[in-house]
Structures are given as C-alpha cells and as structure tokens.
C-alpha positions as CSV (number, residue, x, y, z in Angstrom):
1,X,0.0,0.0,0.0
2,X,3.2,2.4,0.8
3,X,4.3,1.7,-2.3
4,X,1.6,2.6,-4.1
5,X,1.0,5.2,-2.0
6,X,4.5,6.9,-3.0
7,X,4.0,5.7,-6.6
8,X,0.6,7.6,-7.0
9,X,2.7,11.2,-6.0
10,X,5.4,10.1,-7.9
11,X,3.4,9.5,-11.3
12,X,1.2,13.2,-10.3
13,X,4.0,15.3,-9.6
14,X,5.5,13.6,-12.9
15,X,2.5,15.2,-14.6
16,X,2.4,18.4,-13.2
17,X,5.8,18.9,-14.1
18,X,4.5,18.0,-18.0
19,X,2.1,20.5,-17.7
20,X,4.4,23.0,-16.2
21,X,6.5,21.9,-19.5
22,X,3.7,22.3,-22.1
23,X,2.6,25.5,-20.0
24,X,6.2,27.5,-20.1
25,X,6.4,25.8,-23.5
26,X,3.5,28.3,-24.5
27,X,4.5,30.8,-22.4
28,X,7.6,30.6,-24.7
29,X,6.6,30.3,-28.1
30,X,4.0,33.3,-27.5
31,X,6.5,35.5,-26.8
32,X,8.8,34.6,-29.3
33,X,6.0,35.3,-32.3
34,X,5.2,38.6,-29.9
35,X,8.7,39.8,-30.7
36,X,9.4,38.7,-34.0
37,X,5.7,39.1,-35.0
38,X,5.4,37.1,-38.8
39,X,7.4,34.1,-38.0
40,X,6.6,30.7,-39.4
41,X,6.8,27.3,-37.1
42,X,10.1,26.6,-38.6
43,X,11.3,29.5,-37.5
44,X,9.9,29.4,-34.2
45,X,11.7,25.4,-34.1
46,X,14.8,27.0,-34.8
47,X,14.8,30.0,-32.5
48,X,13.2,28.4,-29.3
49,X,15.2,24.9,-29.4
50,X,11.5,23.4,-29.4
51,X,10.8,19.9,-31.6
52,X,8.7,21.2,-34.9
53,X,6.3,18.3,-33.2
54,X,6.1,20.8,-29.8
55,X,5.7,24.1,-31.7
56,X,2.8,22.6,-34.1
57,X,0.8,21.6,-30.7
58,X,1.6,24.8,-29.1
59,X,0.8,27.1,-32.2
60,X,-2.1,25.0,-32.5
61,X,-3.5,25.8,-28.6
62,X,-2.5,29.5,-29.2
63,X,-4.6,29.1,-32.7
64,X,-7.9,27.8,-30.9
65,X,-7.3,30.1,-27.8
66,X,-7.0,33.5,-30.6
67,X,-4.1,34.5,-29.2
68,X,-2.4,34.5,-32.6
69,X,-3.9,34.1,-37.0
70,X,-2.0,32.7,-39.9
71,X,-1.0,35.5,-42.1
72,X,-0.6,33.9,-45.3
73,X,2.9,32.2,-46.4
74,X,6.1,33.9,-46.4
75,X,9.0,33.6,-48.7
76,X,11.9,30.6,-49.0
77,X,15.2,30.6,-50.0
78,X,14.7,27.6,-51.6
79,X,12.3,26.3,-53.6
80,X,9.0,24.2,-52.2
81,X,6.6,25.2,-50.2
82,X,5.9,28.3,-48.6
83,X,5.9,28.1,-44.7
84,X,2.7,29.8,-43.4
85,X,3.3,32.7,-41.1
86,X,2.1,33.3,-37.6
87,X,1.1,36.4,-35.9
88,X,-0.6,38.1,-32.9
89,X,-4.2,38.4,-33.0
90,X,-3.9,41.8,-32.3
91,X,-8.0,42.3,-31.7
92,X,-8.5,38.7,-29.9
93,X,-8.4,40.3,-26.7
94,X,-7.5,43.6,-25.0
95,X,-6.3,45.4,-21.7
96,X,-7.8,48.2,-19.9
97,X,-5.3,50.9,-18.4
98,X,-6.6,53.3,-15.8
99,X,-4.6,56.8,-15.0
100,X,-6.1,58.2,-11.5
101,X,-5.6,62.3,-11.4
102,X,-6.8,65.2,-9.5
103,X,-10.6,65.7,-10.3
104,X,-11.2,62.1,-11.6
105,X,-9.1,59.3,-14.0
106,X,-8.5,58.7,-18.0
107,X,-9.5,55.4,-18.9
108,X,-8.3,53.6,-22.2
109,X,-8.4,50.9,-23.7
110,X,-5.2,48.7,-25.9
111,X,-5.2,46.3,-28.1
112,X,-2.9,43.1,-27.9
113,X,-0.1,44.9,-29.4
114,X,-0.9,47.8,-27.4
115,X,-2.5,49.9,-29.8
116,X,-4.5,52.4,-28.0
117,X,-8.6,52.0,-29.3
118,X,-10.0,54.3,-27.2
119,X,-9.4,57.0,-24.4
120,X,-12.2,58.5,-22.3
121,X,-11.9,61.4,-19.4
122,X,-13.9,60.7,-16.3
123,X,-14.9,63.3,-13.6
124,X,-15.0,62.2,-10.1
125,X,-16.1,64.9,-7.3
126,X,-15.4,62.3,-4.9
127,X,-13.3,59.4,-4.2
128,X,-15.6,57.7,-1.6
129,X,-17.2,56.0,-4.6
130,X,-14.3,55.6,-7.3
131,X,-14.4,51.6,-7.3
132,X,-18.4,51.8,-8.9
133,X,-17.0,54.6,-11.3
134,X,-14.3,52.5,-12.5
135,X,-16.5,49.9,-13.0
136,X,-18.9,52.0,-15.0
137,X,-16.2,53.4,-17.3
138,X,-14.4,50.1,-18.0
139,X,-17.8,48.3,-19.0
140,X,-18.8,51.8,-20.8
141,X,-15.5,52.0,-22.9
142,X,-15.6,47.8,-23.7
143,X,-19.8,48.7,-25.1
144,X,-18.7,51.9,-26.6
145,X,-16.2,49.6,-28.6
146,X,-18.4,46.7,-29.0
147,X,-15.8,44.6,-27.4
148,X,-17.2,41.7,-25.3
149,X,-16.2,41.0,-21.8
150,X,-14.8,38.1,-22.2
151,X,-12.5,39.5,-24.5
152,X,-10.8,41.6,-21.7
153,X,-7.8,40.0,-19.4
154,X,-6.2,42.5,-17.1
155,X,-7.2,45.6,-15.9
156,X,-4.5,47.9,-14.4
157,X,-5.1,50.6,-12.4
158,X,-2.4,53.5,-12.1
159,X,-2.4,55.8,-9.0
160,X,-0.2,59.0,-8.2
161,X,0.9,57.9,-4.6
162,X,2.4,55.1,-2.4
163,X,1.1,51.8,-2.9
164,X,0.8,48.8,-0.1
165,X,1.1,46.0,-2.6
166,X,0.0,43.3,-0.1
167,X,-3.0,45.1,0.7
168,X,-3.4,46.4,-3.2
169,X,-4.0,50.0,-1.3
170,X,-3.5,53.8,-2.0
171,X,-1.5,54.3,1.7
172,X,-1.4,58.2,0.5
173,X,-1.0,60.7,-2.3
174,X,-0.7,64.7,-2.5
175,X,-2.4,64.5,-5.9
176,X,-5.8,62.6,-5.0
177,X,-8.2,63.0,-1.8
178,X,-8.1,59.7,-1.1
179,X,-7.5,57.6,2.5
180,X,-6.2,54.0,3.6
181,X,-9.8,53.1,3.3
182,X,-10.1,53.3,-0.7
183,X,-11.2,50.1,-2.3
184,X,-10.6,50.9,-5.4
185,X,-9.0,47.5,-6.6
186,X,-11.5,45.5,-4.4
187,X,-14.2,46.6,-6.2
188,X,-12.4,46.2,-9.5
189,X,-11.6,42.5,-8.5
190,X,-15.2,41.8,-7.1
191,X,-16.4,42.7,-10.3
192,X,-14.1,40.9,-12.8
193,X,-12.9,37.8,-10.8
194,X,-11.5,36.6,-13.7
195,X,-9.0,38.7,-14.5
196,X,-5.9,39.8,-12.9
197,X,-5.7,43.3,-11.4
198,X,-2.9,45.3,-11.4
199,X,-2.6,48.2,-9.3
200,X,1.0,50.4,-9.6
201,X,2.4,53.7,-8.9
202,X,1.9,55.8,-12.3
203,X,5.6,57.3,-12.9
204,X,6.5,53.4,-12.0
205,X,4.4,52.8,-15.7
206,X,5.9,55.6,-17.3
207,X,9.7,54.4,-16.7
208,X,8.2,51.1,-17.9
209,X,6.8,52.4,-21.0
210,X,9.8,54.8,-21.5
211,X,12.3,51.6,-21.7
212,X,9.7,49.7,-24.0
213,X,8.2,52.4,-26.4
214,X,10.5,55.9,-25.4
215,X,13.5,57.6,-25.4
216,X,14.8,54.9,-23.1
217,X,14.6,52.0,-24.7
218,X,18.9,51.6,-24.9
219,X,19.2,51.9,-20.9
220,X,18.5,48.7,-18.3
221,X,18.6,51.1,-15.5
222,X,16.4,54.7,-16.2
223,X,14.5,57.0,-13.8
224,X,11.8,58.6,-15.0
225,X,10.6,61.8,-13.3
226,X,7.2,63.3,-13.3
227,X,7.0,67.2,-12.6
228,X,3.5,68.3,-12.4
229,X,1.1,68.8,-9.5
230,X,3.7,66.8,-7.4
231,X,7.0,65.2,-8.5
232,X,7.3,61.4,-8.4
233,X,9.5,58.6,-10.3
234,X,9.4,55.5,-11.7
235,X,12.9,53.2,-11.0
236,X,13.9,50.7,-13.7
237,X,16.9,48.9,-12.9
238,X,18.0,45.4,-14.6
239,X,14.9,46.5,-17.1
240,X,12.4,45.8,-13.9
241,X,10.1,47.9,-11.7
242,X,11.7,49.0,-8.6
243,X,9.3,49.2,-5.8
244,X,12.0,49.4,-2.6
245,X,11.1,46.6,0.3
246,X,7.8,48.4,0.9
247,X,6.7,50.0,-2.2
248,X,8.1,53.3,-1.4
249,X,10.9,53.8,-3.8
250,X,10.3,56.3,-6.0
251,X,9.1,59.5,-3.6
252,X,11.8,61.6,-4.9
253,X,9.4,64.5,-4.8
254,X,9.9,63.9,-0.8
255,X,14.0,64.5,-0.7
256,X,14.8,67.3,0.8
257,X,16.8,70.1,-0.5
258,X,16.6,72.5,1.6
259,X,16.0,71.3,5.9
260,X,14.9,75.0,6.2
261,X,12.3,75.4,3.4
262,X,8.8,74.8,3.4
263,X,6.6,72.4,5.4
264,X,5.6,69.5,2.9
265,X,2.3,67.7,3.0
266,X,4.0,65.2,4.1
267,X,4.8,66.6,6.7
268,X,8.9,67.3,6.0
269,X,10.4,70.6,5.1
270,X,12.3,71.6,1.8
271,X,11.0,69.0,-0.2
272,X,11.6,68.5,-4.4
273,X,7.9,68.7,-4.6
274,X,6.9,71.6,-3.1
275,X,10.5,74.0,-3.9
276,X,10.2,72.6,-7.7
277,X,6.6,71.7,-8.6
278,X,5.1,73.7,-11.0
279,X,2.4,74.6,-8.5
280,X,5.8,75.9,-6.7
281,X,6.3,77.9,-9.8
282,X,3.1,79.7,-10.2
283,X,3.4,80.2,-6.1
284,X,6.3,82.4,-6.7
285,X,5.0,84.2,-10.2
286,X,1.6,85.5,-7.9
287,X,4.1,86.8,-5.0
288,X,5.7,88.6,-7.2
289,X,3.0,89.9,-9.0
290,X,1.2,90.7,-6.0
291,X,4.1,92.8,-4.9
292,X,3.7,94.8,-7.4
293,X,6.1,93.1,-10.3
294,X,5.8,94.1,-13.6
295,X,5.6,91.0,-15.9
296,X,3.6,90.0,-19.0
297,X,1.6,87.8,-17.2
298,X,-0.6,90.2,-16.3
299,X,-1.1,91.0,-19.5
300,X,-2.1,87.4,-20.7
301,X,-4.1,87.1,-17.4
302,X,-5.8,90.5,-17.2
303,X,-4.5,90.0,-13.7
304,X,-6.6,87.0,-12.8
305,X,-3.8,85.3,-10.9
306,X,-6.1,82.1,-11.0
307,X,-5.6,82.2,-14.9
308,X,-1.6,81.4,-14.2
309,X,-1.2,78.0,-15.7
310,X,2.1,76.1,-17.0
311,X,1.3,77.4,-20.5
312,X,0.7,81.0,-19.8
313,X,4.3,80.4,-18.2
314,X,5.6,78.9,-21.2
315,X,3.9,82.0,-23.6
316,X,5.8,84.2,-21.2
317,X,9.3,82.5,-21.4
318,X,9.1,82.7,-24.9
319,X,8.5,86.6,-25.1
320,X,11.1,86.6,-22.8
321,X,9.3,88.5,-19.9
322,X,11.8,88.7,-17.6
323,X,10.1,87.6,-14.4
324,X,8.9,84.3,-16.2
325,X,12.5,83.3,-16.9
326,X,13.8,84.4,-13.3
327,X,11.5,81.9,-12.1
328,X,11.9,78.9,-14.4
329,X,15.9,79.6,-13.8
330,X,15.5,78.8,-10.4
331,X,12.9,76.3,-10.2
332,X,15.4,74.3,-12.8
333,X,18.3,74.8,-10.1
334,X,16.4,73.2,-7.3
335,X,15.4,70.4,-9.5
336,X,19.1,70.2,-10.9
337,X,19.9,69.1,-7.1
338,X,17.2,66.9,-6.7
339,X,18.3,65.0,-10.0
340,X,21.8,65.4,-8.5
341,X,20.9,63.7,-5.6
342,X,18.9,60.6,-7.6
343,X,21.8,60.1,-9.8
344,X,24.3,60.0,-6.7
345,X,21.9,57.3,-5.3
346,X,21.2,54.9,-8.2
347,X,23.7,55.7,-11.3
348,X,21.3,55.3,-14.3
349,X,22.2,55.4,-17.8
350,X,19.3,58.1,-18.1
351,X,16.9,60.4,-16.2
352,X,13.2,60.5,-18.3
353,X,11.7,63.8,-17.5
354,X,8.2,64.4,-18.1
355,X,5.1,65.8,-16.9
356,X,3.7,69.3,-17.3
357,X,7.1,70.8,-17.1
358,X,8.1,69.7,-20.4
359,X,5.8,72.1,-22.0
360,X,8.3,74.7,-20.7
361,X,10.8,73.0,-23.9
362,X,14.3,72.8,-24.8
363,X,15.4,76.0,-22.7
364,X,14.3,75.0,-19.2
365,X,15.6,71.0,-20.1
366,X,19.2,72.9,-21.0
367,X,19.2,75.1,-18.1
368,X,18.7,72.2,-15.7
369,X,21.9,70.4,-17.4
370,X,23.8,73.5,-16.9
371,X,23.2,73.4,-13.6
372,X,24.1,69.6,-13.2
373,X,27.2,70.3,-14.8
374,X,27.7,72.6,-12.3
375,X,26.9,70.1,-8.9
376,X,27.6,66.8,-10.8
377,X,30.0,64.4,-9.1
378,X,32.7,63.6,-12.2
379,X,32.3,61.5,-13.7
380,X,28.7,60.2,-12.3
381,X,26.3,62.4,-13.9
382,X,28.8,63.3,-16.9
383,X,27.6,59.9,-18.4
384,X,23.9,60.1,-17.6
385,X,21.5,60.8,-20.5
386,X,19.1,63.5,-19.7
387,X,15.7,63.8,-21.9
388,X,12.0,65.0,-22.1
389,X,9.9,61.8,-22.5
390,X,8.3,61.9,-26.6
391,X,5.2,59.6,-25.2
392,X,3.1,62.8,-23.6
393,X,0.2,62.2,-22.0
394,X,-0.1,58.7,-23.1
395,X,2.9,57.8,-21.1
396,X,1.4,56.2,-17.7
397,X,-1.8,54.2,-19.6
398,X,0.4,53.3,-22.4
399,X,3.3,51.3,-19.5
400,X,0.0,50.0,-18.1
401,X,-1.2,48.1,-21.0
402,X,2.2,47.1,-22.0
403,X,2.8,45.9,-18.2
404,X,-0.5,44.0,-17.9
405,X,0.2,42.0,-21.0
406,X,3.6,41.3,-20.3
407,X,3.1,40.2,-16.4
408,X,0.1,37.6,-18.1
409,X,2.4,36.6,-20.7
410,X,5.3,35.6,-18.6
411,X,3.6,34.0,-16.4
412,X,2.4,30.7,-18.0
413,X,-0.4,29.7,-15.5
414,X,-2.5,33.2,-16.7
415,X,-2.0,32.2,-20.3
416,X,-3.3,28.7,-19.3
417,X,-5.8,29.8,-17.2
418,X,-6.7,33.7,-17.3
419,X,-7.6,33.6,-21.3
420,X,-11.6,32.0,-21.9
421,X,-11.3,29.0,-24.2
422,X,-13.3,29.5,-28.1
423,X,-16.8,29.1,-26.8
C-alpha cells in the first residue's frame, strides 16, 4: 500500500511537471512570435530549441485560444513550399489601463499589441465611490467599442501615490483625496474575478513604457521623473520595476533640499515637490505679481492670478518677460539638485523627464543640465542621459497596458488559465 502510496505522488508530480513543461512551453513560443511578429513554425523550431512536433501543438492551442492568426505564407530561400506565417491576434483580446488624477481618472483601452482603441476622461467629485466609477467606465468603454467582456484579461489601475502592494492599497497621495480606506481595486476585482488586477504607482508605468516604447529604450537602468502637480519617479533597474522593500521607492518628490524650506504635505520641510513643482512655480509668479512686479503675465491674465497655468508660463518665457524666466531659472536649479541627488543614489544610464514641465521646452531642459554640470559628481552624472519623455500624455496608460500584458504573458499559469477557451 506504501508503495503505491508513493508511486501515485510520484506519477502526479510527474505530470504536473508535464504540464508545467507544455505551460512554459507556450509561455515561450507566445513570446517569441510577440517579438518577432510574422514568424513561421520553422522558425519558431529554430529559435526556441523546441521539436517542430512541440511548436505545431503549441501554435495550434494559441490558434484555438485567438491569441495568434496565420498571415498567409512567407517567402523561402529555396524552392518548395511556402511556410505559413504566424502572428498576434492583435483584436482577440484587449487590456484596460486606468490613470487616477486630481478631479477624476482617464481610462483607455489597448489592443494586444498595445495599440491604444480608445481613451475617455472621467470626472469624479469624490473618491468615496471611485471603485463603482471604474467599473462603469471600463464596461462603458468595452460597449462603446463593442468589445465583449470576455475579451478583456487584465485591468491595471495607475495611481499618483504610495502603494501597499500586499493590501493592493493607495496608503497616500498629494495629488488625489483619497484615505487608507479606498477600495478601489476591491471593487475592480469583485467585479471581474477573472482577471488579474494590477494596481501600480503611475511614474513606476511611465519608466516602464519609456524603456519599451520611449527615449529609453537603450538603458536597463532609467529614472523617469514626473513634474507636475507633485513630483514622483518610476525606478527601472536590470529593465524591472523597482518598488524598494515596501513599495516606497520612488518619492523623490519627498527629498529634501533645503531642511529650512517649506513644510511639505508630508509633513517634511524643503521638499523637491513643493521648492520645484510647478504649482511651486506659479506660487512664486503671484508673489511677485502681487508685490507689485511688472511681468507680461498680467497682461495674458488681465490679472486673474487664477488664470496662471504652465502654459501661460511657457507663452511668457518665450516673449522673454523677464520675471517668467527668473522663475523657471531657479525652479530648474532646485530640481538640478534633486536630479543630482537621484543620480548619486542609483547611477542610471538616463533620467526620463516628463510631466507638465516639459511644456516649458528645450530652454528650461538645458538650463537644468547647466546646472548639473555645475553640482555633478565627475564623472557620475557626466555619463547620464538626460531627456523629455516623446510619449506625452499617453505615457502612464500606455506602461499599463504594456505591463499587464507582459506580467500575463510571462507567467504561463494566466496564459493557461486567465484567457476563456473558443466558446
């Protein structure tokens, strides 16, 4: 009876470990005709090390499961037959990607090769109810696009803040109003059970989608930085998501650069965030209007100091109204030492800026280099590339869709399990 007791778990871990085979197996041939796109099975043979006998059977599960189409035959060297080509079935399913901002969230909708379908702008007056909004606007976008649900396989869910990714909680954030309480992903999980969930920190997707689609797609290790309302980054090193032991790497907006300055929301003094914001910005324009400053803001905003936006800055910079360019001088030398201070700290191959500041253009990007070159620790910042981001405002959905699709992707169980059979 022992025996046949231990030859029982023998034989089922034997086939577990097949299907963990034939599952990584598929896992594996997926991605290889995501990379390379038209590939035949031969092809596929020769570049995975795979049987031709394997590859049929897995081309032929991704086949039923519409993950990929035949494209028609491709050309030989030789002569005989044509090999038929494989590709992704761009349209078999699709990933929602969800940007949380101040006064309510963008949500949008990718394709397989994450080709953005649609976008929509939601308004929110309050968070206490966000996780039945989000719901709304996901089903309203998949009707809208007469996608069915069970085309859709991961939602992700992009907040401005620190993250507690064992409780998949918003722990706080200077951009939204929202509290330890928010149930955002919850509700988002309640309502599609099956599908995975992904909830990150939004400059965290826009590094990702900078090293994948951006300028940064020739660095392993890249920072990107988001200067808007607040400042926050997203860490890629080795190519991955840096999230620190508890999710709170990446609050660059909370260094402090001057112990003086100040006092921070969060409760610090002489932060990034609130010396080098552009709400920091506009703060020091209006005191120096209101004392009486002549400037050709006033001019643009017939005084209305509520009218004083990044752009009205930007219109001013470029008549070069000499107030306007005091200011974005020395905004761009506090964020020069906050840069200073990241580089020093992680040596990447290149700092991402983007955000609302990049509207300011070439002359306030060059005039925070000048000032690195000033501070910079030889040869540790020489070497760094510095850069606006080219993805604008598609930056932090766009490394959501992308992230969602490759986290199911890699991991062989979700393509196994996560994606409905042909009905």
């Amino acid at each position: 009876m022992e025996y046949a007791n231990d030859r029982f778990q023998r034989i089922n871990r034997q086939a577990k470990n097949l299907q963990l085979i034939k599952e990584t197996n598929l896992t594996l041939v997926f991605n290889m005709i995501y990379k390379h796109r038209s590939i035949s099975r031969a092809q596929l043979a020769k570049i995975t090390k795979l049987s031709p006998t394997t590859i049929s059977s897995q081309v032929d599960e991704l086949l039923q499961k519409r993950l990929v189409v035949e494209t028609g035959t491709g050309e030989m060297g030789t002569s005989g037959r044509k090999p038929i080509m494989i590709n992704i079935n761009e349209n078999g399913y699709y990933v929602i990607s969800i940007e949380l901002m101040e006064g309510g969230f963008n949500c949008c909708l990718y394709n397989l090769l994450c080709k953005r379908v649609d976008a929509r702008r939601f308004s929110a007056e309050s968070y206490a109810h966000m996780g039945d909004d989000l719901i709304g606007a996901a089903l309203q976008i998949l009707e809208l696009n007469q996608v069915s649900e069970d085309k859709l396989i991961g939602i992700t869910l992009a907040a401005p803040g620190l993250i507690d990714y064992e409780s998949h909680r918003i722990i706080s954030s200077t951009v939204v109003a929202v509290d330890e309480s928010n149930d955002f992903y919850d509700a988002l999980q309640r309502r599609f059970q099956d599908i995975p969930i992904f909830l990150e920190n939004e400059s965290g997707l826009s590094a990702y989608a900078e090293k994948v689609f951006g300028t940064g797609s020739d660095a392993k290790n890249l920072i990107f930085i988001d200067v808007g309302i607040g400042i926050g980054a997203g860490i890629l090193l080795n190519g991955n998501m840096f999230r620190g032991s508890f999710g709170l790497a990446g609050e660059i907006g909370h260094i402090t650069i001057d112990i003086n300055g100040p006092k921070c929301k969060c409760g610090s003094r002489g932060c990034l965030e609130i010396m080098a914001s552009i709400p920091a910005m506009i703060q020091e324009i209006v005191f120096a209007m209101m004392s009486g400053r002549e400037t050709v803001i006033s001019e643009i905003t017939q005084n209305d100091l509520n009218k004083i936006n990044i752009d009205v800055i930007r219109y001013a910079i470029s008549k070069q109204d000499a107030l306007a360019l005091e200011v974005m001088k020395e905004n761009a030398r506090k964020f020069a030492f906050g840069i200073n201070n990241v580089i020093n700290m992680f040596n990447p191959q290149a700092i991402i800026i983007g955000g609302e500041i990049a509207k300011l253009g070439p002359v306030y990007l060059e005039q925070v280099k000048q000032y690195l070159s000033d501070i910079e620790l030889k040869p540790n910042v020489s070497g760094v590339a510095i850069r606006y981001s080219r993805l604008k405002d598609d930056a932090t959905t766009l490394g959501g869709a992308r992230y969602a699709l490759d986290t199911i992707f890699h991991t062989p169980k979700m393509i196994k399990s996560e994606i409905p059979p042909e009905s």
